[in-house]
C-alpha positions as CSV (number, residue, x, y, z in Angstrom):
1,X,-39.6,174.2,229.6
2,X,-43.0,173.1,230.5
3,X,-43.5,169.5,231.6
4,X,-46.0,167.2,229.1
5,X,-47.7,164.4,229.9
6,X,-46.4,160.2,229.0
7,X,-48.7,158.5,227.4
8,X,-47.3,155.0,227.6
9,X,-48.6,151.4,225.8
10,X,-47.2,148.4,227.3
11,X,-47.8,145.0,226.1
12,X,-46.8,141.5,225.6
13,X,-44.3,141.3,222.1
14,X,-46.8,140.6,219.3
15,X,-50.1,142.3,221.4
16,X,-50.6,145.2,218.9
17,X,-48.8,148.3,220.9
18,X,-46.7,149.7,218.1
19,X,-49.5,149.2,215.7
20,X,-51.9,151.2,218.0
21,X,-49.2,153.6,219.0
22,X,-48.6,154.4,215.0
23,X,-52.3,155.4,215.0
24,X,-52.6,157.6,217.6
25,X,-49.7,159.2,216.2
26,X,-51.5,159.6,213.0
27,X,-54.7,160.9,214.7
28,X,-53.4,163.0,217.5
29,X,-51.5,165.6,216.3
30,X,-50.5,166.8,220.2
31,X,-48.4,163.1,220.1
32,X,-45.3,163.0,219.4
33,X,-43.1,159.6,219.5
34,X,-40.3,159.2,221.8
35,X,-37.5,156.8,220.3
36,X,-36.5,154.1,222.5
37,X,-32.7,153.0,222.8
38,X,-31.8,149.5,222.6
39,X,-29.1,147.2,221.9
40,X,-30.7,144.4,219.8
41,X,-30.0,143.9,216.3
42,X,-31.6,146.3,213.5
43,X,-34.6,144.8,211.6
44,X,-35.3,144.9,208.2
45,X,-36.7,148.4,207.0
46,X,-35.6,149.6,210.9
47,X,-34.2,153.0,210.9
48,X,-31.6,154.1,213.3
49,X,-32.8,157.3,214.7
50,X,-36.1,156.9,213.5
51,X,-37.4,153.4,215.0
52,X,-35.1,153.0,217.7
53,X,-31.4,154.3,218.7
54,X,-29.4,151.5,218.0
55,X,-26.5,150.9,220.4
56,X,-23.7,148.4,221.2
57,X,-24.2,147.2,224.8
58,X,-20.8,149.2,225.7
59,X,-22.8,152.2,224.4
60,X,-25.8,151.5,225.9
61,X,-23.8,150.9,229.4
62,X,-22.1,154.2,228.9
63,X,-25.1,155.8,228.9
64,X,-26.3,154.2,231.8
65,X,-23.2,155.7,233.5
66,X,-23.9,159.1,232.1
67,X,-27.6,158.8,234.2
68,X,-28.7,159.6,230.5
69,X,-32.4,157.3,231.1
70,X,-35.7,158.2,232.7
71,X,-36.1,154.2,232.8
72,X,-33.9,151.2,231.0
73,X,-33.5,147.4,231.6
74,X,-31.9,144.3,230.6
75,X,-34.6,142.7,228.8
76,X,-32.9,139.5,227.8
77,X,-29.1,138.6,228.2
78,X,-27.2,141.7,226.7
79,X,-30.3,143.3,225.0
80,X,-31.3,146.4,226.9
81,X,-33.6,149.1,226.0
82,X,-34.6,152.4,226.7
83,X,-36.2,156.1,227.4
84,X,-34.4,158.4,226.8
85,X,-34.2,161.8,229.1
86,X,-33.3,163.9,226.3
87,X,-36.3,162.1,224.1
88,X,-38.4,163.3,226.7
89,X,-37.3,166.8,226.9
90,X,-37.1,167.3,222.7
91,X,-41.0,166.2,222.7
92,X,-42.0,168.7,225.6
93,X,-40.0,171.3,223.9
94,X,-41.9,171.2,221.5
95,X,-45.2,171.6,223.5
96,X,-46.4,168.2,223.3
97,X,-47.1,165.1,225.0
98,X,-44.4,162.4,224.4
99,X,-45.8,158.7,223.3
100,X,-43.4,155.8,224.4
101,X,-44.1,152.4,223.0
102,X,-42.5,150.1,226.2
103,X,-42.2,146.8,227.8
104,X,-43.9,146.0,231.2
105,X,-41.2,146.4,233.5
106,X,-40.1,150.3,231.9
107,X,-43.9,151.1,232.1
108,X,-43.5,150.4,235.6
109,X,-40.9,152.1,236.3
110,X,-42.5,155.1,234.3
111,X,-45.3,154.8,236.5
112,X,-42.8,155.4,239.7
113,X,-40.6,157.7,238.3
114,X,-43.8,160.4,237.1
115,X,-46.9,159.4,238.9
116,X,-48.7,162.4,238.2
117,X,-48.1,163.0,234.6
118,X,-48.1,159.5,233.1
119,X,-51.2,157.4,232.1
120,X,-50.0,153.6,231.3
121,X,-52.5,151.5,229.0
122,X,-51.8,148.2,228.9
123,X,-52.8,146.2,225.2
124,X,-53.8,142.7,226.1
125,X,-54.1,140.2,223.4
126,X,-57.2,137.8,223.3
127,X,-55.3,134.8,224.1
128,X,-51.6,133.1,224.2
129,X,-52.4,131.3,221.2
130,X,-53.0,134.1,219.4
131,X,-49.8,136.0,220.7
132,X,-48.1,133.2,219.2
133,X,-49.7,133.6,215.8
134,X,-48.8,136.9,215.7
135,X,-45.4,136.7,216.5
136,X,-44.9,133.8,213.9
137,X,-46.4,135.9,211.3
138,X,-43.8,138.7,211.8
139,X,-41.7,135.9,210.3
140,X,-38.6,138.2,212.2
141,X,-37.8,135.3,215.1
142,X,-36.7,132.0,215.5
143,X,-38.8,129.5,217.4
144,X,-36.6,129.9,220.4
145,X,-37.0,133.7,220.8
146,X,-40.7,133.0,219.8
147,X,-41.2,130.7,223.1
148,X,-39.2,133.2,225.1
149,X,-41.1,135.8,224.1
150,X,-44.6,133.7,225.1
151,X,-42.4,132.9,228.5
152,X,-42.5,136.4,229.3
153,X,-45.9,137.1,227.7
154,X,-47.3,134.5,231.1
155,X,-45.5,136.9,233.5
156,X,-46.2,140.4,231.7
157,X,-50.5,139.4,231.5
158,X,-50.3,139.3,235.3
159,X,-49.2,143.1,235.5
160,X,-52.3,144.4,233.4
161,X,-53.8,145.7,236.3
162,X,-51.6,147.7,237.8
163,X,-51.8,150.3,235.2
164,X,-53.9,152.9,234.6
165,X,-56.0,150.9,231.6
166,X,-56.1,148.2,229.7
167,X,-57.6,147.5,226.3
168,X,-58.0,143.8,224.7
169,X,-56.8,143.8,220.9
170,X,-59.1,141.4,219.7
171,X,-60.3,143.3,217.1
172,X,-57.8,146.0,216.0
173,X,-60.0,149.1,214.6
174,X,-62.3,148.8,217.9
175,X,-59.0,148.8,219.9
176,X,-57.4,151.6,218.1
177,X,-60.5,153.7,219.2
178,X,-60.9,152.8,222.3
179,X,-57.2,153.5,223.1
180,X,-57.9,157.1,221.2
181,X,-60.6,157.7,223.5
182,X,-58.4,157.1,227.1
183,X,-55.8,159.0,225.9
184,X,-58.1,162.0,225.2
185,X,-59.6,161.8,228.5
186,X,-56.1,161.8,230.0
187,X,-54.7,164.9,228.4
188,X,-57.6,166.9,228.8
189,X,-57.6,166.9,231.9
């Protein structure tokens, strides 16, 4: 099976990466989405399979132990996540070029991992404050996970250059096609 290219988004929670990666999806029909695995709770309109591959953190270890990840980590206390080797390889089967939608720390270790083949763009948003917003307005979080998620945001802004790209989502059509263009560039070459 012939080996395709990772085109991964990293970002900050709230910073507009799934959004993006939905439209490149859309508009890039050589995409294909590779499901992460994680062990935090199902959200409303979530599907398993679909969205993510929801696992206990017994599961999750299990496949750990199995060596079944090309990258996973303990986000937060008990809530891990994700890429799957055999998302990886159902996507390149396929003959296409697999999208993974990933926190800073997996994009790194993507990065490591396949050098050559990957192209990490990093979605920045325009400020804290307006992480914050967005994350509020997802009405999905308590206030606590909403100041640990801006926490981490501080830590996960200092990493935006050491990818590839990075793209500010200040405004989000100008940001979809900018990330559109990059990506092109990447796999056509």
């Amino acid at each position: 099976m012939k080996q395709g290219k990772l085109i991964v988004l990293t970002a900050p929670s709230g910073a507009g990466k799934t959004t993006i990666k939905t439209n490149l999806l859309d508009r890039m029909d050589e995409l294909s989405f590779s499901i992460s695995a994680t062990t935090r709770s199902i959200r409303e309109g979530e599907v398993d399979g679909k969205d993510y591959y929801f696992y206990t953190p017994e599961e999750f270890k299990g496949k750990i132990g199995e060596n079944a990840f090309v990258e996973w980590e303990e986000v937060y206390n008990d809530q891990y996540y994700g890429t799957l080797r055999s998302e990886l390889d159902r996507i390149w089967s396929l003959g296409k070029h697999a999208v993974l939608d990933i926190d800073v720390q997996g994009a790194l270790n993507i990065k490591e991992t396949y050098p050559d083949n990957s192209f990490i763009l990093f979605i920045k948003p325009p400020s804290l404050e307006t992480l914050k917003k967005r994350l509020q307005l997802r009405d999905t979080e308590s206030d606590a996970s909403i100041a640990k998620r801006i926490n981490k945001a501080v830590s996960e802004l200092e990493f935006a250059d050491s990818f590839d790209s990075y793209i500010i989502n200040d405004d989000l059509d100008l940001a979809i096609l900018e990330a559109k263009d990059l990506v092109s560039k990447f796999i056509h070459t």
